[in-house]
TIGU-812467 format. One record per residue (C-alpha): x negated, y, z negated; residue in one letter; residue number from 1. Coordinates in nm, 3 decimals, padded with zeros to 5 digits. Example, Ala and Ser with C-alpha at 12.3 -4.5 7.8 and 13.67 -1.06 7.14 Angstrom:
2
[pt [-01.230 -00.450 -00.780] 'A' 1]
[pt [-01.367 -00.106 -00.714] 'S' 2]
This chain:
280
[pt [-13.772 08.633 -07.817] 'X' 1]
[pt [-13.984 08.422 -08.033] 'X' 2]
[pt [-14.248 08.745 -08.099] 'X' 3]
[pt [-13.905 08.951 -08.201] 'X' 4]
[pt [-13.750 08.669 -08.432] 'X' 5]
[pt [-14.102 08.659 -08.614] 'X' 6]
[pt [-14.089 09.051 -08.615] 'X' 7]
[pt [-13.739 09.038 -08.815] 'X' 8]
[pt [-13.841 08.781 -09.049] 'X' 9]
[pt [-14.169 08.971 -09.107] 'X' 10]
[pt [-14.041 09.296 -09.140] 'X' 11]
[pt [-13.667 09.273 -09.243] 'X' 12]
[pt [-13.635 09.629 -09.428] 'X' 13]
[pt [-13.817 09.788 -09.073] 'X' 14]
[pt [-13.585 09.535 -08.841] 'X' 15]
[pt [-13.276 09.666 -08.998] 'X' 16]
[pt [-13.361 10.012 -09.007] 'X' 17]
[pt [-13.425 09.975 -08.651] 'X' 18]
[pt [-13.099 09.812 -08.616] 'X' 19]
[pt [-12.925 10.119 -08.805] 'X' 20]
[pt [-13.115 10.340 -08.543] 'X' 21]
[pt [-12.944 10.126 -08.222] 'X' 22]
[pt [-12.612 10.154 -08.431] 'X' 23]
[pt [-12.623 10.550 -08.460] 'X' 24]
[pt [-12.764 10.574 -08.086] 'X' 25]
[pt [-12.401 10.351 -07.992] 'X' 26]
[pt [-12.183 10.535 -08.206] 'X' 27]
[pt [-12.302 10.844 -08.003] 'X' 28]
[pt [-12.226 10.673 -07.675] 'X' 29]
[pt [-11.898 10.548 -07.886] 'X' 30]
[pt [-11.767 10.909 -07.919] 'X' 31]
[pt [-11.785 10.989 -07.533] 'X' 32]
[pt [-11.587 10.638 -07.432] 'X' 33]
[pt [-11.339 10.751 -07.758] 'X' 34]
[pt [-11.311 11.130 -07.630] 'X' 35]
[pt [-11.357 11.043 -07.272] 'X' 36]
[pt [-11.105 10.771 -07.178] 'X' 37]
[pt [-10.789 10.901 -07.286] 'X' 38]
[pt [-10.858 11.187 -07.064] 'X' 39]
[pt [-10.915 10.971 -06.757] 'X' 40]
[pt [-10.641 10.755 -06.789] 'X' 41]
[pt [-10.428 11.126 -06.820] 'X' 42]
[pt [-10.615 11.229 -06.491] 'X' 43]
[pt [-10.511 10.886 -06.334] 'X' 44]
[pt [-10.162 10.931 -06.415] 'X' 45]
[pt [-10.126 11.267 -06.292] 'X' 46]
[pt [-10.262 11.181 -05.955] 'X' 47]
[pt [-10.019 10.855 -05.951] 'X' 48]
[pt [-09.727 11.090 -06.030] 'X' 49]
[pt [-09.808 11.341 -05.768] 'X' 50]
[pt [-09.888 11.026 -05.485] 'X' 51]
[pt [-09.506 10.894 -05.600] 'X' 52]
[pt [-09.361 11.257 -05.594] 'X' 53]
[pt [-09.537 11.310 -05.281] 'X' 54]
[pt [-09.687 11.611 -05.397] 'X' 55]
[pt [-10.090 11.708 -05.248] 'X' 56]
[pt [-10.364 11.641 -05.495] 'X' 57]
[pt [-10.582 11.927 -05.599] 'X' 58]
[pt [-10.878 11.989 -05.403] 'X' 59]
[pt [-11.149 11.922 -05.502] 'X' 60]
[pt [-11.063 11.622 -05.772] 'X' 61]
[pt [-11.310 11.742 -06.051] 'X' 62]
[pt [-11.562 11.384 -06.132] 'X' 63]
[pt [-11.504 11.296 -06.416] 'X' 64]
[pt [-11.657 10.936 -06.582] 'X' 65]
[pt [-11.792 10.833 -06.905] 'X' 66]
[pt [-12.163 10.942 -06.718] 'X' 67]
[pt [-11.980 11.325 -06.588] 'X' 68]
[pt [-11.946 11.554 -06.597] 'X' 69]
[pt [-12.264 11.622 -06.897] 'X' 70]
[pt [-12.155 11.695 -07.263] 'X' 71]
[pt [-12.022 12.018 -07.331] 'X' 72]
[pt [-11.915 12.233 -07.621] 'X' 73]
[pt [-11.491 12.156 -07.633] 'X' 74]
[pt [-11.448 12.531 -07.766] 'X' 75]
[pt [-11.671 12.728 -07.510] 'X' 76]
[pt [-11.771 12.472 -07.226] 'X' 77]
[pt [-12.154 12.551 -07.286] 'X' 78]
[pt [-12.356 12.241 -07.198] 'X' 79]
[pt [-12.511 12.051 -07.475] 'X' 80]
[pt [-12.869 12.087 -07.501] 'X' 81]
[pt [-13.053 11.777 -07.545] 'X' 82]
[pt [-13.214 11.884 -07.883] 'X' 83]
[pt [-12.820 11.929 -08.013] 'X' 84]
[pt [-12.740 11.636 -07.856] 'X' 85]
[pt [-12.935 11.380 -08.136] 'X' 86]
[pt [-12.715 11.116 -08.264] 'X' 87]
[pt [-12.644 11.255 -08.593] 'X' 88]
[pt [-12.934 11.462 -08.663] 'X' 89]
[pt [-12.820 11.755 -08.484] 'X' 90]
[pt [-12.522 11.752 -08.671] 'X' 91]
[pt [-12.712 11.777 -09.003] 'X' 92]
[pt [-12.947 12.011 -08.858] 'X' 93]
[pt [-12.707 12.208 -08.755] 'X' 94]
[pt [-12.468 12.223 -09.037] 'X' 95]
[pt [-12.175 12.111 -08.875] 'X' 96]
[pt [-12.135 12.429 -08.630] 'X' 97]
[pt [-12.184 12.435 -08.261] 'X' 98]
[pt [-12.527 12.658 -08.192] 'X' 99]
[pt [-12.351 12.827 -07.875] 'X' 100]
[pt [-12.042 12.960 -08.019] 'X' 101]
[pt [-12.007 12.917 -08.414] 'X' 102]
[pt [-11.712 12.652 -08.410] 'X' 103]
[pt [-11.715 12.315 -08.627] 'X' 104]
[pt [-11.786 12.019 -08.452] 'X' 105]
[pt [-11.503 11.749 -08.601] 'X' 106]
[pt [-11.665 11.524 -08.822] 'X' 107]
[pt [-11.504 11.224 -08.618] 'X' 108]
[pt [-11.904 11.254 -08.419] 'X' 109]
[pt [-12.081 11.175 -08.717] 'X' 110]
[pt [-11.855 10.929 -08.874] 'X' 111]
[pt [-11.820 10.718 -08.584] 'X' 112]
[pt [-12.226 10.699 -08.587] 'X' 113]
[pt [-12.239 10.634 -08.906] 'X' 114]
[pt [-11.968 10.325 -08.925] 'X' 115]
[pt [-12.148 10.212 -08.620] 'X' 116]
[pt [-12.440 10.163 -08.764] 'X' 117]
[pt [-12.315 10.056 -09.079] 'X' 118]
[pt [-12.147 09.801 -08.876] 'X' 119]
[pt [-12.471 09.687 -08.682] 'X' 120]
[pt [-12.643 09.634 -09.012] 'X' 121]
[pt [-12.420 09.452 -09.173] 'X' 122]
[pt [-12.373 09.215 -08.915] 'X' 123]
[pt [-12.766 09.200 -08.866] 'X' 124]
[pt [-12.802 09.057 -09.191] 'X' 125]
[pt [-12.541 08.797 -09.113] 'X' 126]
[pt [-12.682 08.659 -08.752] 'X' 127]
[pt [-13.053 08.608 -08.673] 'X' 128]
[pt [-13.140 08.780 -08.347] 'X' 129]
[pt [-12.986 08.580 -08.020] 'X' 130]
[pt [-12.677 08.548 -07.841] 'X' 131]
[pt [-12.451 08.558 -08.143] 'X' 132]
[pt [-12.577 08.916 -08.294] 'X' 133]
[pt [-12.513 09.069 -07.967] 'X' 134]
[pt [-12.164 08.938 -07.967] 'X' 135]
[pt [-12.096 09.038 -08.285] 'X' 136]
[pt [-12.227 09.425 -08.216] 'X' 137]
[pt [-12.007 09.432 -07.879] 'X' 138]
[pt [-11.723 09.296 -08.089] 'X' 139]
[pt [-11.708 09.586 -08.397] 'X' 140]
[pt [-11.816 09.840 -08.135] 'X' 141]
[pt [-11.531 09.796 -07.917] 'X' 142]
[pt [-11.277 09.773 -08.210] 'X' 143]
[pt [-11.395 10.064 -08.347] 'X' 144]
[pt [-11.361 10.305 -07.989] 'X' 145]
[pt [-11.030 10.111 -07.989] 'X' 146]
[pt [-10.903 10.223 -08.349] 'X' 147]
[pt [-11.010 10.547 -08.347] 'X' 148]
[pt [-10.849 10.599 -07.980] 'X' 149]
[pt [-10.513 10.482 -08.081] 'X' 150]
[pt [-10.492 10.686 -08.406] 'X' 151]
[pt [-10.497 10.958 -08.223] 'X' 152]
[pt [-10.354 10.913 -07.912] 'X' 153]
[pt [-10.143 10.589 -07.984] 'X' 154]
[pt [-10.306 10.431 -07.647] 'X' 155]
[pt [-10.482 10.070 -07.644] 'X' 156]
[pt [-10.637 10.154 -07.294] 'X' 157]
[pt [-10.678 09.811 -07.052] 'X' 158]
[pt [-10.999 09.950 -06.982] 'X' 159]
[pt [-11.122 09.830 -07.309] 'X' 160]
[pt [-10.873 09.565 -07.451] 'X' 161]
[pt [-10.901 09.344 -07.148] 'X' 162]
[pt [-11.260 09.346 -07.123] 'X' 163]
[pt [-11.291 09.286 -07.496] 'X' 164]
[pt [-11.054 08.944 -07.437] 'X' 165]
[pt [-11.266 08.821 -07.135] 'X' 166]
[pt [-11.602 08.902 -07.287] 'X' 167]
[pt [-11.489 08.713 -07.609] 'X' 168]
[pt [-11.384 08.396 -07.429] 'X' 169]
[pt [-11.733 08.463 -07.238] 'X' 170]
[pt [-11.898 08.432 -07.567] 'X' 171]
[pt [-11.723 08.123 -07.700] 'X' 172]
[pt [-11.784 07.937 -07.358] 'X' 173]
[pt [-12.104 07.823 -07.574] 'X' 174]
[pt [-11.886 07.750 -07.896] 'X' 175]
[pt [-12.092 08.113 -08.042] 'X' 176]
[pt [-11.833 08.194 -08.287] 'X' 177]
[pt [-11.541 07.949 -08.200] 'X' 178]
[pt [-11.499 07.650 -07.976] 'X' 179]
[pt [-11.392 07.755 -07.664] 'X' 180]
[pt [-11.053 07.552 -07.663] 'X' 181]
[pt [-10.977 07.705 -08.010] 'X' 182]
[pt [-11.027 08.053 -07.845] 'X' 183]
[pt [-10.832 08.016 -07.489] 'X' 184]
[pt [-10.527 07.890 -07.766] 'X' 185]
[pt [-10.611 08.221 -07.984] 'X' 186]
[pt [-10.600 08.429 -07.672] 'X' 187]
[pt [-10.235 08.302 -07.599] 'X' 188]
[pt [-10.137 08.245 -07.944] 'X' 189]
[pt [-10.168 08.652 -07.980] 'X' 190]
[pt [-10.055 08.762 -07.749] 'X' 191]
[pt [-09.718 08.557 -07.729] 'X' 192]
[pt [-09.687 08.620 -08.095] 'X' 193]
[pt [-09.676 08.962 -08.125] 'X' 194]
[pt [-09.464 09.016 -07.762] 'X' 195]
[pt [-09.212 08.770 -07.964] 'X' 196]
[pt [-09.209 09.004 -08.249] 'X' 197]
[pt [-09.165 09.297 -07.988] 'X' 198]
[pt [-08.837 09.187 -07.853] 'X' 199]
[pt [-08.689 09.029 -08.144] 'X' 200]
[pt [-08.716 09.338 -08.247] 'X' 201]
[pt [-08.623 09.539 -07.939] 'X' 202]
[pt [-08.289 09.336 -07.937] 'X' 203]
[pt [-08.196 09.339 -08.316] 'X' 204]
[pt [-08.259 09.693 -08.291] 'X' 205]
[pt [-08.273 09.876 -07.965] 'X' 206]
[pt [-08.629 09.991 -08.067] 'X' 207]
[pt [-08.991 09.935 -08.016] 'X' 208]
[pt [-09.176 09.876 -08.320] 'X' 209]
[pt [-09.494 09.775 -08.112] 'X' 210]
[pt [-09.666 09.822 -07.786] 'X' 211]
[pt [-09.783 09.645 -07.493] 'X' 212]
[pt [-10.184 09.738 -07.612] 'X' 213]
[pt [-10.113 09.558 -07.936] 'X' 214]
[pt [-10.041 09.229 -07.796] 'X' 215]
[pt [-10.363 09.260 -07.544] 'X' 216]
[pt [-10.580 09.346 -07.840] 'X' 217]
[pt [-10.418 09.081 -08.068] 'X' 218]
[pt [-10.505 08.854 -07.787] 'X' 219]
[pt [-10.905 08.954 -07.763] 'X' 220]
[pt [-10.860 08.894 -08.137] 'X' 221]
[pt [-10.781 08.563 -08.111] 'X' 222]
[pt [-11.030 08.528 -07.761] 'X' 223]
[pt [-11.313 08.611 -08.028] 'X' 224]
[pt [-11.183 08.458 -08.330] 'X' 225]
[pt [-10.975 08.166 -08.245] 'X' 226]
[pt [-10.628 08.083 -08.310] 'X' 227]
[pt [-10.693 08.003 -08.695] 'X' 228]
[pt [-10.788 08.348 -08.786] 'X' 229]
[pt [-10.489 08.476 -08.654] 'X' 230]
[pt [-10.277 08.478 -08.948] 'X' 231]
[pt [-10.526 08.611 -09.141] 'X' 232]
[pt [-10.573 08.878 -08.915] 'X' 233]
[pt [-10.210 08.980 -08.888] 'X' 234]
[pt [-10.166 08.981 -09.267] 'X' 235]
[pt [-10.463 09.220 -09.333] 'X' 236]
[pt [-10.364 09.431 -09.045] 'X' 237]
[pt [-09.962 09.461 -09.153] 'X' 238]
[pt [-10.057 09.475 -09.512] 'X' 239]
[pt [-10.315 09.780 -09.459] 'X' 240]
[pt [-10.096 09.918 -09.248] 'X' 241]
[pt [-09.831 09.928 -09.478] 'X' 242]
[pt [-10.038 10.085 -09.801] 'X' 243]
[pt [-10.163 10.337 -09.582] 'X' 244]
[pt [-09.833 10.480 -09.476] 'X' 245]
[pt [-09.690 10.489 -09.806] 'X' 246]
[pt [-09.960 10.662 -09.929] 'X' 247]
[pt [-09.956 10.921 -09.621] 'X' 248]
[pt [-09.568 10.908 -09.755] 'X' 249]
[pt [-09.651 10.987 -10.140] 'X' 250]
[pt [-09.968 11.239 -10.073] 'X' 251]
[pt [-09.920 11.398 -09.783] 'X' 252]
[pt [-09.534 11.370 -09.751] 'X' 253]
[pt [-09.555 11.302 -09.372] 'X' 254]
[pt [-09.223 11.176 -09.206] 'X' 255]
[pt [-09.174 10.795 -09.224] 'X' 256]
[pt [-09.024 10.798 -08.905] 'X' 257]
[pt [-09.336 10.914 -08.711] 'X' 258]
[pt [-09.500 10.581 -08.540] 'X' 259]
[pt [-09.777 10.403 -08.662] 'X' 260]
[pt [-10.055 10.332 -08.503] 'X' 261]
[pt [-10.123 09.942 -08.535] 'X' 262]
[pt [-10.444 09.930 -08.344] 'X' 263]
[pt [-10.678 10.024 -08.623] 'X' 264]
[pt [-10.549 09.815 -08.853] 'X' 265]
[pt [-10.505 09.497 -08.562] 'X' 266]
[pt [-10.971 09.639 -08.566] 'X' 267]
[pt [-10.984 09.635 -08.915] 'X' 268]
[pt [-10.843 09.267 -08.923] 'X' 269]
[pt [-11.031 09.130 -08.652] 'X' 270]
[pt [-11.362 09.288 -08.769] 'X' 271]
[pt [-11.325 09.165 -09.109] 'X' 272]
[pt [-11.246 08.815 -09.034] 'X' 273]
[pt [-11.563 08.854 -08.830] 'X' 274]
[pt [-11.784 09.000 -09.086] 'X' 275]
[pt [-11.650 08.804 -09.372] 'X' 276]
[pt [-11.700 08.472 -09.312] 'X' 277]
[pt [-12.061 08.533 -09.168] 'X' 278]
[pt [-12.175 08.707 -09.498] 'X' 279]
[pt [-11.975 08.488 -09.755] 'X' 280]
């Protein structure tokens, strides 16, 4: 540890370019927990439906994990070579367009390895290497697979939101980013506040205006961050929120009654009140 601490203080510009490299290489793995996930949780379902209708299951149950089956091309179901399978650089090489069958490969691939990496970086020149840095990558890369899952499939899956909460009270058993007592409250504190907010709600209204994956990530939130950045966090994340539907409402002239997605904006709060106060 000592010979790597000495290597980032030595080399800084290398250190963080190998940092951006790690970044890019978990953006990639990012992308297959964001794609990949939704569609278990649908297989899971559908197997839980047919058990309850007592229905048979289909024989064989096709595998299928964030490991299998390998990556393959969503328009043709050609596998992925290796050499088009390079974080990023294969989608530069190749333009955007799958080599097997011509399609364009969404631009969500190379975004998310990009803003992972940006993310990485930044908070590598917050936190020296240790304990802390690692925290802090787990932390933005989570929230990120998070926010880009539930804009587009409005789902906070438990597979991620609950391990984000326990891993963040992990951390702060050590006082890393808060003092533990101050993040057990936080952990509470959001989720409590946000299930109030649910059912006053619920019975002023007869509607949901939130769901049950917002107060579990609201919760990690506060696991991480402790119950002081809570506020903050809320007011970013309703705020953003806010400005970015009525601009959807002005420019693109999408209906207002279509739900919002609050999860990105919950990660955008949480990972600046954990990038902010580092750098500033």
């Amino acid at each position: 540890m000592r010979l790597l601490l000495d290597f980032t203080h030595a080399f800084p510009v290398l250190w963080l370019c190998s940092v951006g490299a790690l970044g890019v290489i978990a953006g990639s793995f990012l992308n297959v927990v964001i794609y990949r996930v939704p569609v278990m949780l649908e297989m899971r379902w559908r197997c839980e439906a047919l058990l309850q209708l007592a229905q048979p299951l289909p024989e064989p149950i096709p595998r299928f994990n964030l490991l299998l089956p390998h990556s393959c091309c969503p328009y043709c179901q050609h596998p992925v070579a290796a050499r088009d399978n390079i974080p990023l650089l294969s989608f530069l090489l190749l333009k955007g367009k799958a080599r097997c069958c011509g399609e364009r490969i969404s631009w969500r691939y190379p975004l998310v390895e990009a803003v992972t990496a940006g993310l990485f970086v930044l908070a590598a020149l917050a936190l020296p290497l240790g304990m802390p840095l690692l925290g802090a990558w787990i932390f933005l890369a989570v929230l990120l697979a998070l926010a880009v899952i539930d804009h587009h499939t409005q789902l906070l899956p438990d597979m991620l939101t609950l391990p984000l909460l326990w891993v963040g009270l992990l951390f702060n058993l050590q006082g890393h980013f808060v003092p533990l007592e101050q993040a057990i409250i936080g952990a509470m504190a959001g989720y409590l506040s946000l299930w109030g907010v649910f059912w006053l709600f619920k019975l002023a209204t007869g509607k949901e205006a939130l769901g049950y994956g917002d107060f579990k990530l609201l919760a990690a939130l506060g696991a991480w961050l402790g119950w002081q950045a809570l506020p903050q966090v809320i007011l970013l994340a309703a705020t953003s929120g806010l400005l970015f539907t009525v601009m959807q409402r002005v420019l693109a002239r999408t209906d207002l009654s279509q739900p919002l997605a609050f999860g990105p904006w919950l990660a955008l709060g949480g990972a600046v009140n954990m990038l902010l106060p580092l750098i500033f």
